[in-house]
N, C-alpha and C positions, 0 to 999 in steps of 0.2 A: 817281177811276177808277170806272167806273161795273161792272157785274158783270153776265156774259151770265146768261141765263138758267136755262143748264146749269149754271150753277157753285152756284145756290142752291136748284134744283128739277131732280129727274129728268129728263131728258125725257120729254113725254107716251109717245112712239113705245116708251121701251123700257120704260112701265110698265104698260103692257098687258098683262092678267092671262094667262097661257099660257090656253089652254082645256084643256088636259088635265092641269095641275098641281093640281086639286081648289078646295078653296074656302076654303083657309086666306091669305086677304089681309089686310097688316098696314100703314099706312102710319106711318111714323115722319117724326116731325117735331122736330128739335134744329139748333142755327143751331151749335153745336160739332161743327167736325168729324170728330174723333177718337169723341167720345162715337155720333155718329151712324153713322160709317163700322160701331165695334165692331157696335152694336146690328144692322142690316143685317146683315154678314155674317154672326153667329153665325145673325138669326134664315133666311138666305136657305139658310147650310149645313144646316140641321135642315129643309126645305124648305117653308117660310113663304113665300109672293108678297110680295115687299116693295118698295114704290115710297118715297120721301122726298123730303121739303123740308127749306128752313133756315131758312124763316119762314112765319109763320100765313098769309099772303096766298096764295103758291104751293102752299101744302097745300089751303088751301081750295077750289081750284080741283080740285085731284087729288081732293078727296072729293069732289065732285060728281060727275067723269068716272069715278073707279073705285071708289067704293065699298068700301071696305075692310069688311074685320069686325072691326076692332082697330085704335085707334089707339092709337099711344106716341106720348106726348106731352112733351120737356121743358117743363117749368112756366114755366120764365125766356124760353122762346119763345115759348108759345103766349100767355103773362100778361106779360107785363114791366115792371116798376117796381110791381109791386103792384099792377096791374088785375084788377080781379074776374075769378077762374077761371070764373066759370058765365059771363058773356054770353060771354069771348071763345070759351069752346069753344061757344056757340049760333051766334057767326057761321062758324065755322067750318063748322058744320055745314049753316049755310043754312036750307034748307027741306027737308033731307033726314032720313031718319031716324036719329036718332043711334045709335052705336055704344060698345058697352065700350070705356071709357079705361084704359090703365096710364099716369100718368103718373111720370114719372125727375124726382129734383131734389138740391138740396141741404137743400132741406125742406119738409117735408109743408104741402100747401094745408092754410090755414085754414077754406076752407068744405069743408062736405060736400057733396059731388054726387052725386046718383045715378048719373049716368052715368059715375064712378070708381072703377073693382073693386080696384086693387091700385097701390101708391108704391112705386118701387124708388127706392134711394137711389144719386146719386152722389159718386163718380166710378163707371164701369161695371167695377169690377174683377173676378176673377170671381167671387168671392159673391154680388154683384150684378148680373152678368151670368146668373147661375142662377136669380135670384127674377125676371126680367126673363122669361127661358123658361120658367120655371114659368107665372108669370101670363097670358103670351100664350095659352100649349099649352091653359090653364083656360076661354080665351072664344073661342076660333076653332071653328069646329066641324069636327067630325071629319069626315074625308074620305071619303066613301064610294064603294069601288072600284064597286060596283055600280051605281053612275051613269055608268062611262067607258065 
């Protein structure tokens, strides 16, 4: 069975940053759907722009067209089977400037990346769901009314 497009990535249409929601853009990328629905919603209730995928391919494509300031990243998505954490998040990236990572997992990468500020662990329960909005709220930047 092959899987529309919607069912593994946003659609482009509705991840289109509002223009008057500020500039806290998050894109999250986890292929579990529970894990990835929670993350979304909490981060969309606390009013985070959050667009997602459910593999490295469709996100990669989202970071190019919208630019996030944060990505979440599960580890077992973006890496899988033990592939080096650093190139795949450089493909990811492209040619674009990279962004603070939080990435979620069941265990902490082995390499150290710069571009990895904060590991939340899961499952996203809510302890973990709290160090997940901590760390976001830490690398997005603040909103400023006085640009609207």
């Amino acid at each position: 069975m092959t899987r529309r497009p919607s069912e593994s990535t946003v659609p482009y249409a509705d991840a289109v940053w509002q223009a008057d929601a500020g500039d806290r853009r998050v894109l999250v990328i986890d292929r579990e759907d529970t894990s990835r629905q929670d993350a979304v919603a909490v981060l969309e209730r606390l009013g985070f722009q959050v667009a997602w995928a459910a593999d490295a391919g469709g996100a990669g494509m989202l970071f190019t067209r919208l630019q996030p300031h944060v990505l979440v990243a599960d580890v077992e998505t973006v890496a899988p089977d033990f592939e080096p954490l650093r190139s795949a998040l450089e493909d990811l990236f492209g040619h674009n400037q990279p962004v603070p990572v939080v990435l979620i997992g069941s265990d902490k990468p082995r390499e150290a990346i710069e571009w990895v500020k904060a590991f939340v662990p899961k499952p996203l329960s809510f302890g973990n769901i709290e160090q997940l909005v901590a760390a976001v709220d830490a690398l997005a930047p603040i909103a400023d009314d006085t640009d609207r």
